[in-house]
KEGU-531899 format. One record per residue (C-alpha): residue in three letters; x, y, z; residue number from 1. Coordinates in steps of 0.1 Angstrom, whole numbers, plus 5000, padded with zeros to 4 digits. Example, Ala and Ser with C-alpha at 12.3 -4.5 7.8 and 13.67 -1.06 7.14 Angstrom:
BEGIN
@aa:ala; x:5123; y:4955; z:5078; i:1
@aa:ser; x:5137; y:4989; z:5071; i:2
END
This chain:
BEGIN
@aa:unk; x:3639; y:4067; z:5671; i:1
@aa:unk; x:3609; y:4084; z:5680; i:2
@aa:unk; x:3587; y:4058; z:5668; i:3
@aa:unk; x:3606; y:4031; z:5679; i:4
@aa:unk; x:3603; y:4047; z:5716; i:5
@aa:unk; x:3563; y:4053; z:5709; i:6
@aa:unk; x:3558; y:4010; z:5701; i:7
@aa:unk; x:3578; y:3998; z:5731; i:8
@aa:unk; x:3554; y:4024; z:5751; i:9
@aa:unk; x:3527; y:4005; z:5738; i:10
@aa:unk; x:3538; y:3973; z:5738; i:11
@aa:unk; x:3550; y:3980; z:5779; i:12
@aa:unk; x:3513; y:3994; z:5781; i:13
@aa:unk; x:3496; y:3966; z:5769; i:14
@aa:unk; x:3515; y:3943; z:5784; i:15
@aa:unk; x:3505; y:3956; z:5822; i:16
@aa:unk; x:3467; y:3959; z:5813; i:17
@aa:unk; x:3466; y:3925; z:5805; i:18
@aa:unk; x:3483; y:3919; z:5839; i:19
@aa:unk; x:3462; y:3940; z:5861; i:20
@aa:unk; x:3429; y:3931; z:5847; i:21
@aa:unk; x:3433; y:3894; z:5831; i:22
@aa:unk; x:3460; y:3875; z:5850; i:23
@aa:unk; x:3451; y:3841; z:5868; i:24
@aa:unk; x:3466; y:3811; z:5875; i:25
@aa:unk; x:3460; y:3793; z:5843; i:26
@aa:unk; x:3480; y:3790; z:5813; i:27
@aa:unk; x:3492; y:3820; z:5798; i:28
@aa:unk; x:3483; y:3825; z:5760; i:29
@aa:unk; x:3507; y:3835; z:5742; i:30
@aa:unk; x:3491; y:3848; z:5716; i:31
@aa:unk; x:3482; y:3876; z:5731; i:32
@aa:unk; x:3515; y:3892; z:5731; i:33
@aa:unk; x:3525; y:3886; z:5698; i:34
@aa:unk; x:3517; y:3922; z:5684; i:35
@aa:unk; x:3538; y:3920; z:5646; i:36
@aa:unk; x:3516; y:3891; z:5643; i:37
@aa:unk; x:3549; y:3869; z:5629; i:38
@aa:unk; x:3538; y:3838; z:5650; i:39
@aa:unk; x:3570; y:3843; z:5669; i:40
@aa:unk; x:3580; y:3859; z:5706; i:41
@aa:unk; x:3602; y:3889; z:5697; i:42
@aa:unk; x:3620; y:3905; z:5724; i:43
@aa:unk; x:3602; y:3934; z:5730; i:44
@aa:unk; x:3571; y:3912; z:5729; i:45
@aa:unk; x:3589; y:3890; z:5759; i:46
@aa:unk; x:3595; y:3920; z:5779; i:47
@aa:unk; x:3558; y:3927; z:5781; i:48
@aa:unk; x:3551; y:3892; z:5790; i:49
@aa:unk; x:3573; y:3894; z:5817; i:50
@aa:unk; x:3561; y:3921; z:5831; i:51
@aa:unk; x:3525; y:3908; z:5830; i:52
@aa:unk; x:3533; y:3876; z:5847; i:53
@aa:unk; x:3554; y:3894; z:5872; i:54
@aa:unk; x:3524; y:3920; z:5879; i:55
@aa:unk; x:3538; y:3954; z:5878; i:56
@aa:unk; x:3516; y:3983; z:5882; i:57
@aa:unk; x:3518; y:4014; z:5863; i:58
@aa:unk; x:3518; y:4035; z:5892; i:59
@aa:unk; x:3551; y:4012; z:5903; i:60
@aa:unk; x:3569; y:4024; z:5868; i:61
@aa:unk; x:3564; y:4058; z:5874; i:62
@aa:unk; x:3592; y:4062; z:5896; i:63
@aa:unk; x:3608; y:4093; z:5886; i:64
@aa:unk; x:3587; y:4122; z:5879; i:65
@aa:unk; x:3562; y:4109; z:5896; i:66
@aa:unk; x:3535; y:4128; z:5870; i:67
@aa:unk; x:3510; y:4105; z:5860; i:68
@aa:unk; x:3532; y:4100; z:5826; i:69
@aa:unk; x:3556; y:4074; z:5817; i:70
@aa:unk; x:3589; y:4088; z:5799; i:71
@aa:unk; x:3622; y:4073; z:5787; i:72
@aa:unk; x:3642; y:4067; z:5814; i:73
@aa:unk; x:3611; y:4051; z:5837; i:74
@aa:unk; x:3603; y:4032; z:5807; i:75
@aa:unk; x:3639; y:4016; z:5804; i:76
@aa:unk; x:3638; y:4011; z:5843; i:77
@aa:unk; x:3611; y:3990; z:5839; i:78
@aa:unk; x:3620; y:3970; z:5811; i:79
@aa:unk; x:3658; y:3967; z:5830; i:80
@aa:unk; x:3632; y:3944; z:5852; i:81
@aa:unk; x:3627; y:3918; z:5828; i:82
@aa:unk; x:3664; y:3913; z:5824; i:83
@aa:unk; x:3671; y:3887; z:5846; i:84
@aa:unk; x:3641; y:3869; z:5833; i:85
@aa:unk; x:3654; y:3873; z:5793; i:86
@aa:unk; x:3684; y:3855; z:5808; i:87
@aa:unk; x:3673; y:3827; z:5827; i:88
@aa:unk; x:3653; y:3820; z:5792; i:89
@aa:unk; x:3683; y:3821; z:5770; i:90
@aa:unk; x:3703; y:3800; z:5793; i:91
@aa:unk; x:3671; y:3771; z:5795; i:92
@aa:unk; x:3671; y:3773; z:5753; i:93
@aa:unk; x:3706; y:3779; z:5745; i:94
@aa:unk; x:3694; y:3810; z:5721; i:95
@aa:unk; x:3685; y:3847; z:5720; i:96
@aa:unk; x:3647; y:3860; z:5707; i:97
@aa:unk; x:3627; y:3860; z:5688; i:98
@aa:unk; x:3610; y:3822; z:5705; i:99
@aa:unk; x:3583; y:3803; z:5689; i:100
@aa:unk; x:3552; y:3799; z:5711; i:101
@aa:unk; x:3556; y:3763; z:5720; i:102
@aa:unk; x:3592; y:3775; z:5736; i:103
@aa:unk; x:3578; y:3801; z:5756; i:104
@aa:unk; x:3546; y:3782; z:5769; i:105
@aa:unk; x:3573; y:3755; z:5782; i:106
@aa:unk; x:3590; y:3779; z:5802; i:107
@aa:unk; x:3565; y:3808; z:5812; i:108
@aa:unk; x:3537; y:3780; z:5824; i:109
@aa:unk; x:3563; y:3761; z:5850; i:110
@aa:unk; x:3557; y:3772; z:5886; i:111
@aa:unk; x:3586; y:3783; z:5895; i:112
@aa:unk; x:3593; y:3802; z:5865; i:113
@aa:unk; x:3634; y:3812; z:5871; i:114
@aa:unk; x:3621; y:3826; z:5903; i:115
@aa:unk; x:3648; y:3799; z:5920; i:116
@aa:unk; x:3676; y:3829; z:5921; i:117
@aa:unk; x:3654; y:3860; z:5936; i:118
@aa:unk; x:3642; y:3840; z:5963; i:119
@aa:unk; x:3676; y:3826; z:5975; i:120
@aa:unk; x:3693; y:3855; z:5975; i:121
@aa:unk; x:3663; y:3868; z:5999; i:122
@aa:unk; x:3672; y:3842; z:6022; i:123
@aa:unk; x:3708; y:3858; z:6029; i:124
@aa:unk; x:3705; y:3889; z:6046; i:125
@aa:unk; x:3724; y:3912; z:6070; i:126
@aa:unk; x:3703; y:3920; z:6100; i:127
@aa:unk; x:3689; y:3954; z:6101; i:128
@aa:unk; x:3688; y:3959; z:6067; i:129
@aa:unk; x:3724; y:3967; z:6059; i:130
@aa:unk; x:3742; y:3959; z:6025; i:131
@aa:unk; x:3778; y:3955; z:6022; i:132
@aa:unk; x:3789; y:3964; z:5990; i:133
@aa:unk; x:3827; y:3978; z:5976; i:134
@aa:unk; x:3820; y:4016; z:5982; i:135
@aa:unk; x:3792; y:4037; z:5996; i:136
@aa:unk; x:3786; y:4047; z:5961; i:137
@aa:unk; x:3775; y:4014; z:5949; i:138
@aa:unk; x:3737; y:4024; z:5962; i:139
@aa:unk; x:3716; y:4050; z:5951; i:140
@aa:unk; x:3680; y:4059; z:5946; i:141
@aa:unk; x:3675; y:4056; z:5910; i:142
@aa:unk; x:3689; y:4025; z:5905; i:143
@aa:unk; x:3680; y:4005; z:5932; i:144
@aa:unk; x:3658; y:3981; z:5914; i:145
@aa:unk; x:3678; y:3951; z:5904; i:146
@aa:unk; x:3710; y:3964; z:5912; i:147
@aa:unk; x:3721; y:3941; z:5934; i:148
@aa:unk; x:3736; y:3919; z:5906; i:149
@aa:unk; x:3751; y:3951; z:5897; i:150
@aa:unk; x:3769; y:3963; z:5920; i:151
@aa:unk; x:3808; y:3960; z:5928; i:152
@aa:unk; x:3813; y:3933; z:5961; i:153
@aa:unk; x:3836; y:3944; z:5990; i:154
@aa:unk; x:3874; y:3928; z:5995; i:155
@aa:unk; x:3889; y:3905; z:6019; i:156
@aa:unk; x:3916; y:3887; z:6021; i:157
@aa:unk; x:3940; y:3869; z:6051; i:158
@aa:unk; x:3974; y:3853; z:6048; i:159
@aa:unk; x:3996; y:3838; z:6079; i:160
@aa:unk; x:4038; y:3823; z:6079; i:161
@aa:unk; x:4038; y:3803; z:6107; i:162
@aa:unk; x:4073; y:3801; z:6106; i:163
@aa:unk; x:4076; y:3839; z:6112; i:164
@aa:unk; x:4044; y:3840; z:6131; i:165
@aa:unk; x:4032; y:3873; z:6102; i:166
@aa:unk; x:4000; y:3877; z:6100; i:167
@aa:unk; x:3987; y:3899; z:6069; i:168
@aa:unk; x:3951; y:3907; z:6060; i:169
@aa:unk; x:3929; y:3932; z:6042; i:170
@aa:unk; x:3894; y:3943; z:6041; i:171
@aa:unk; x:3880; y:3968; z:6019; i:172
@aa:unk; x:3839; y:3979; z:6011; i:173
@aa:unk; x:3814; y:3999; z:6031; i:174
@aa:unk; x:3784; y:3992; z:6047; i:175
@aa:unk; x:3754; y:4009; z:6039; i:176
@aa:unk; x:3720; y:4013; z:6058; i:177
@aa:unk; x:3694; y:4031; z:6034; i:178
@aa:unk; x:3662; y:4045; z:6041; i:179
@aa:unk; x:3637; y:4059; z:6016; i:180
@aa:unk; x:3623; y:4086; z:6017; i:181
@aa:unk; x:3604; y:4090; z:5989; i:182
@aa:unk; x:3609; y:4076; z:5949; i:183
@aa:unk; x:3631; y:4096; z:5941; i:184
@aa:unk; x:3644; y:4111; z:5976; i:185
@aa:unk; x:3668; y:4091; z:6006; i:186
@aa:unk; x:3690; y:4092; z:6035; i:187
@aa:unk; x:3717; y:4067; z:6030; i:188
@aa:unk; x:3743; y:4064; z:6058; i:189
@aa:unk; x:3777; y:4043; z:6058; i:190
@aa:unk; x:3806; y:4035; z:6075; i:191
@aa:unk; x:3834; y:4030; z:6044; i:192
@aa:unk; x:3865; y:4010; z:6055; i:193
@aa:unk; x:3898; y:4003; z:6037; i:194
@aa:unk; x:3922; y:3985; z:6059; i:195
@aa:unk; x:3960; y:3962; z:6054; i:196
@aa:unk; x:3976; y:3948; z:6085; i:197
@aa:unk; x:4007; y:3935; z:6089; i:198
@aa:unk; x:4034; y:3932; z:6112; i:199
@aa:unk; x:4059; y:3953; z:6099; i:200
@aa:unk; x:4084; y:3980; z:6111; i:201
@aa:unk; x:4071; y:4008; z:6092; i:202
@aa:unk; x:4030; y:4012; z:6085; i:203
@aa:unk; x:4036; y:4032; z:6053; i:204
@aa:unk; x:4015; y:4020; z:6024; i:205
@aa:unk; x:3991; y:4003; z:6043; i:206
@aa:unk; x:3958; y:4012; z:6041; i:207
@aa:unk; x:3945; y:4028; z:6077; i:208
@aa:unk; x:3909; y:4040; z:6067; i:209
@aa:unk; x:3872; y:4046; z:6083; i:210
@aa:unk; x:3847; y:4069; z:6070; i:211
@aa:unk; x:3816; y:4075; z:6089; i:212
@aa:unk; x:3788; y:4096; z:6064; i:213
@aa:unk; x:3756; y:4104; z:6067; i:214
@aa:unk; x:3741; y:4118; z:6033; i:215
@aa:unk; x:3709; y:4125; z:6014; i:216
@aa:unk; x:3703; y:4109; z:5977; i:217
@aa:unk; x:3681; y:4131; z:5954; i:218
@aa:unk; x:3670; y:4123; z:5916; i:219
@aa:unk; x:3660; y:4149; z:5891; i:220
@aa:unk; x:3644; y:4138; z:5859; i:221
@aa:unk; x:3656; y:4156; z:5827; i:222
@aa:unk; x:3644; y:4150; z:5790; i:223
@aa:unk; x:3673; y:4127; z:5782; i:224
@aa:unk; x:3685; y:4124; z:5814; i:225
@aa:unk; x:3683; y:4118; z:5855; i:226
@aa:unk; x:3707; y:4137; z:5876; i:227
@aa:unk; x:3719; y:4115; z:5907; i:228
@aa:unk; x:3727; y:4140; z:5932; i:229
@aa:unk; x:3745; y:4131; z:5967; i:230
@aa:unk; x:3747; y:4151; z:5994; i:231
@aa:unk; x:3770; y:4140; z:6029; i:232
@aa:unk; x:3783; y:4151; z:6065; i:233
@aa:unk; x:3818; y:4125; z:6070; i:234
@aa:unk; x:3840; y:4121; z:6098; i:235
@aa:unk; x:3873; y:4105; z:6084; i:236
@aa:unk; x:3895; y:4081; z:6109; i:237
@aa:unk; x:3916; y:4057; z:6115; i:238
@aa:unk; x:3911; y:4020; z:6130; i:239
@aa:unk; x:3921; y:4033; z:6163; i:240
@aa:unk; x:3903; y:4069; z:6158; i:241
@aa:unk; x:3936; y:4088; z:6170; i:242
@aa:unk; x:3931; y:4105; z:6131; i:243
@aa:unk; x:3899; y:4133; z:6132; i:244
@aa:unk; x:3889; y:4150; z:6094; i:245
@aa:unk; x:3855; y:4164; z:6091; i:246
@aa:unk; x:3844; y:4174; z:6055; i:247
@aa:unk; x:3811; y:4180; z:6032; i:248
@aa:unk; x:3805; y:4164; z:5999; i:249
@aa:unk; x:3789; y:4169; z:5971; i:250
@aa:unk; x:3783; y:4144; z:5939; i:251
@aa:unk; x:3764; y:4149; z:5909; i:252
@aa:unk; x:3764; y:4117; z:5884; i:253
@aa:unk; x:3743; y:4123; z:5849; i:254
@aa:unk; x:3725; y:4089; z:5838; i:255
@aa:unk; x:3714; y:4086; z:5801; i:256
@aa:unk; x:3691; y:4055; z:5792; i:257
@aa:unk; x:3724; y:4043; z:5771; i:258
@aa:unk; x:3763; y:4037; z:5778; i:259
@aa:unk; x:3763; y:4059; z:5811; i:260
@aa:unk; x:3747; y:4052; z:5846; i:261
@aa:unk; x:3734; y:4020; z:5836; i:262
@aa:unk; x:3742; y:3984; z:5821; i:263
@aa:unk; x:3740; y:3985; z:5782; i:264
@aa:unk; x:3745; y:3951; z:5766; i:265
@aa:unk; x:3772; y:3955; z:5741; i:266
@aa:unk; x:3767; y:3923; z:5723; i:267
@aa:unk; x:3747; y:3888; z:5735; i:268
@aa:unk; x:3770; y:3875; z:5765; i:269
@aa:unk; x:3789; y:3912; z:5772; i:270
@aa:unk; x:3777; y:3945; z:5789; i:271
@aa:unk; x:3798; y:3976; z:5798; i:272
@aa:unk; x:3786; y:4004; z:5825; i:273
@aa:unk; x:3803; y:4043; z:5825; i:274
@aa:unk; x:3801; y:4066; z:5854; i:275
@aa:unk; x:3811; y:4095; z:5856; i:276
@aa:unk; x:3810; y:4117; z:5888; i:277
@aa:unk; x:3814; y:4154; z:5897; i:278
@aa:unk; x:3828; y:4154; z:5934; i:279
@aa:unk; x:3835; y:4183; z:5956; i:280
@aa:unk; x:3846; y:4184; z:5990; i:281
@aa:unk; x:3851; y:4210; z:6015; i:282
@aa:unk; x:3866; y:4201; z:6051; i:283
@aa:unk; x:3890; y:4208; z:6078; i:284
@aa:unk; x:3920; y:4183; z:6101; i:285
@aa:unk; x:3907; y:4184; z:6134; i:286
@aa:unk; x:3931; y:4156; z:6146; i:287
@aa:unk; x:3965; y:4145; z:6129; i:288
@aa:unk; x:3968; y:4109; z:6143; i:289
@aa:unk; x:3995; y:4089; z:6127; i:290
@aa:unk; x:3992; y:4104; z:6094; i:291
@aa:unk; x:4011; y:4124; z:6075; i:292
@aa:unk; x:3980; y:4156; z:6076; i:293
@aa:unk; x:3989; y:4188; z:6089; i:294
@aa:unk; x:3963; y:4198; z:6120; i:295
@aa:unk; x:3940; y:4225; z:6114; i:296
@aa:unk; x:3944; y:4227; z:6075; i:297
@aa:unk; x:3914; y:4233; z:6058; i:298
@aa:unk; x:3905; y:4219; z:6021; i:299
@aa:unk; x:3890; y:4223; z:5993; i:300
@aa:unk; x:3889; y:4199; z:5961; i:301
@aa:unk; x:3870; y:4190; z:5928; i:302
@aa:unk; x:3872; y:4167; z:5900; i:303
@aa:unk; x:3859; y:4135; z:5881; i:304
@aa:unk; x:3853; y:4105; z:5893; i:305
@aa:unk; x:3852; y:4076; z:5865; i:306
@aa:unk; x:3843; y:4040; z:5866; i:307
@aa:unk; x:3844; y:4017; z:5838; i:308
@aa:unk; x:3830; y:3981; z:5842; i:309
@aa:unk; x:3828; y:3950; z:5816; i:310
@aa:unk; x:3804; y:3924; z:5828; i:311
@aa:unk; x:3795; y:3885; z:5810; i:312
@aa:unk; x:3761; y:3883; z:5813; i:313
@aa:unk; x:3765; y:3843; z:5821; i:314
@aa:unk; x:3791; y:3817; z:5830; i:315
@aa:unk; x:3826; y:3813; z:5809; i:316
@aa:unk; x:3831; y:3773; z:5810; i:317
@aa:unk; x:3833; y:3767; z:5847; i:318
@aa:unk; x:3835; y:3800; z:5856; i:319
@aa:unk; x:3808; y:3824; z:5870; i:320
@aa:unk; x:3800; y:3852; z:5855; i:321
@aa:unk; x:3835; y:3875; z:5855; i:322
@aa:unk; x:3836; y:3916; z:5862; i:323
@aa:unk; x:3865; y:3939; z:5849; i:324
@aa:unk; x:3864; y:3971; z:5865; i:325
@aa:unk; x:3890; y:4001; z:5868; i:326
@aa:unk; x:3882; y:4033; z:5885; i:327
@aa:unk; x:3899; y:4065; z:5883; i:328
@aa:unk; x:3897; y:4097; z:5905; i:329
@aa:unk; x:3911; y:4133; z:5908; i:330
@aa:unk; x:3900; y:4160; z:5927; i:331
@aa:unk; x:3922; y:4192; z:5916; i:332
@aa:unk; x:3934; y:4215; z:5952; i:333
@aa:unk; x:3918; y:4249; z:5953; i:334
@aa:unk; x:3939; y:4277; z:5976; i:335
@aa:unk; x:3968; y:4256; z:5981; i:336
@aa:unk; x:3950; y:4223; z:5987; i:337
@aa:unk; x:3973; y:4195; z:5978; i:338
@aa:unk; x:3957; y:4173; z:5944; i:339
@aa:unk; x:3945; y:4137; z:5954; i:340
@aa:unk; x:3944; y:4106; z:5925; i:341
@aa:unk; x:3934; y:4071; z:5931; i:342
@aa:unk; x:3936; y:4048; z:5906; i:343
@aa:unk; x:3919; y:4011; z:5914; i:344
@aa:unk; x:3917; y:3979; z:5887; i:345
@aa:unk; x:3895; y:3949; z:5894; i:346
@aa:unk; x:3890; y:3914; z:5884; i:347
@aa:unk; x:3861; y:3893; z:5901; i:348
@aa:unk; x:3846; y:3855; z:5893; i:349
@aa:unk; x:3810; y:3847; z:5908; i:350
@aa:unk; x:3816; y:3818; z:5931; i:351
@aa:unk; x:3782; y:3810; z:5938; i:352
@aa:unk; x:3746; y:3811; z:5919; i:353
@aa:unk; x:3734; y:3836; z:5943; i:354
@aa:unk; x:3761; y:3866; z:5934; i:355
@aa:unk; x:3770; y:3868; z:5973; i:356
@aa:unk; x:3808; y:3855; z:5963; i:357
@aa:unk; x:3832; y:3865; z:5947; i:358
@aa:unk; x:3871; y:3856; z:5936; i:359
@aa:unk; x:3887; y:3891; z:5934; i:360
@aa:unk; x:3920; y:3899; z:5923; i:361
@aa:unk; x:3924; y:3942; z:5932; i:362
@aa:unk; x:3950; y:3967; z:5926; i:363
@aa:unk; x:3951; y:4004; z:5942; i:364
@aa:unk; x:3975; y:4029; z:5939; i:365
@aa:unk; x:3975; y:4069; z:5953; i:366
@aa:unk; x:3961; y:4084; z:5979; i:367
@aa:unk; x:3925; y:4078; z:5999; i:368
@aa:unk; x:3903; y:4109; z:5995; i:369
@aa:unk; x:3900; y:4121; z:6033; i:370
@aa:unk; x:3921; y:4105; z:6051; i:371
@aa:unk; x:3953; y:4108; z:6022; i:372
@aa:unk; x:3971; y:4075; z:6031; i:373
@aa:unk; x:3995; y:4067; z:6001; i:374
@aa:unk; x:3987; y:4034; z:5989; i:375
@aa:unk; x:4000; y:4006; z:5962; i:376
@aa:unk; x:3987; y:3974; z:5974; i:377
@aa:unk; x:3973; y:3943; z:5954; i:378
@aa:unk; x:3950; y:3921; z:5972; i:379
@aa:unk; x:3940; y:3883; z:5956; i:380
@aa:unk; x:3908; y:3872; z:5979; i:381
@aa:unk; x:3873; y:3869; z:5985; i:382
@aa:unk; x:3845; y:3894; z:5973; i:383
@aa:unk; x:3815; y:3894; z:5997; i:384
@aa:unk; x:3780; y:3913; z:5992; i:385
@aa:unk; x:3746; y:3917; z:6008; i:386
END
């Protein structure tokens, strides 16, 4: 294992010394890069060729400990870089690594090089510099890099009978506005909403929901590890801000360079991502509004939050790329404080090359942390994200 580690290192190395000091315009030899000397491209080989033709400096790799050093975990963040790369060139030649050189040259020497994507999706913004994404959660300092593709795309859906003039929609996701402080430090505020409308006689069930938080985002780098720790001030409403709790939380989620944190590719066309968070929150009902809250009561709760996601790494037949994801949480009372449990399953289909739509099929049942609406709601519409 050790050893293994030690020859991507040097392979990684290598592979940004030749692109600090010897890239140009001109055709890339290939040769170079072919370190077990087997005439072929393997894929640890292509990773460093990627990263020389994109131009990455060391000092950009050593994100997390900021030391001087590359370990592990900056190591795998770097090479997570080259992903979208090793995918655009399996798609163009129908096959994983290892590549002969005359396959690679093809490829590698074009312009454009499967740059087409990035620079699209650079084109479609929100102003200011806000993403829109399923939950505030969906960001975070340590894996901002490339996880655009990543992350889960926020709900919305609208239905109208025109014979009984009903309108019913729903809109669920969070905007987000980070700003970094530092590489491994950032304040990330949000506004989280979760919303179904209809005209009804009763509004149980329906989702009423608007979080405001403003929070800091903190990294620390362990031997096998990074702890992603979250830090925020929320003010809990309603739609019509009659509904007032205030509350602190607090989020710890361990990331291991395998099956937890990140994307691991499970076999060639499937990946699966685990996380696990630690939540604790502490707050108090200033304001009762229309929900069921008693003023004045003060809370205190702790427990997991878990998120399992499956993830094609291409297109099934005329589909996009499809997501499965299911999410479970339960924070446990303390002194008296009622238990909360969410439970939320997700299917979504890529509708467009650029990952910005989404067909979304989404079930929730339980309560929303904060505000405590009891849901069980199933949604079929779009998934949007910036």
């Amino acid at each position: 294992m050790l050893k293994s580690m030690i020859k991507k290192l040097i392979f990684v190395l290598t592979g940004l010394i030749f692109g600090i000091c010897s890239h140009v315009d001109g055709q890339i030899d290939i040769n170079k890069y072919d370190y077990s000397k087997n005439q072929k491209i393997e894929l640890q080989e292509l990773r460093v060729l990627i990263l020389h033709i994109r131009g990455i400096p060391i000092s950009s790799i050593d994100k997390i400990t900021v030391d001087g050093r590359i370990d592990s975990t900056e190591l795998a963040m770097a090479q997570a870089l080259t992903v979208q790369y090793e995918r655009c060139i399996e798609s163009k030649l129908n096959k994983g690594a290892p590549y002969e050189f005359s396959e690679i040259e093809d490829i590698v020497n074009q312009q454009n090089f499967c740059r087409g994507h990035d620079n699209k999706s650079k084109e479609l913004s929100l102003p200011f510099g806000l993403l829109l994404r399923e939950t505030h959660e969906e960001y975070t300092i340590v894996n901002k890099v490339g996880s655009f593709k990543k992350a889960k795309a926020a709900s919305f859906s609208y239905a109208r009978n025109f014979d009984t003039d009903v309108n019913v929609w729903a809109a669920k996701g969070a905007l987000i506005k980070p700003f970094v402080l530092g590489k491994n430090f950032g304040f990330i505020p949000s506004v989280v909403f979760n919303r179904l409308s209809s005209k009804r006689d009763t509004t149980d069930e329906e989702a009423n929901s608007l979080v405001f938080r403003g929070g800091l985002n903190r990294t620390l780098n362990l031997k096998s590890a990074v702890l992603n720790l979250r830090g925020f001030v929320s003010l809990a409403t309603d739609f019509d801000l009659d509904s007032d709790v205030r509350a602190l939380e607090f989020q710890v989620e361990p990331i291991f360079l395998k099956y937890m944190g990140v994307y691991t590719r499970l076999f060639k066309g499937l990946e699966a991502r685990g996380r696990i968070f630690i939540h604790y929150e502490l707050g108090k009902v200033e304001s009762v509004g229309d929900k069921e809250l008693d003023e004045d009561d003060e809370f205190y709760r702790i427990g997991p939050k878990i998120d399992l996601s499956l993830r094609t790494e291409s297109s099934l037949g005329s589909a996009g790329p499809v997501l499965v994801n299911i999410k479970w949480e339960r924070l446990y009372g303390i002194n008296d404080t009622n238990d909360l449990e969410l439970f939320t399953g997700k299917i979504a289909v890529d509708l467009d090359a650029e990952d910005h739509l989404k067909f979304q099929v989404e079930y929730s049942k339980g309560r929303i942390l904060l505000t405590q609406e009891k849901i069980n709601n199933l949604t079929i519409g779009l998934g949007i994200k910036f």
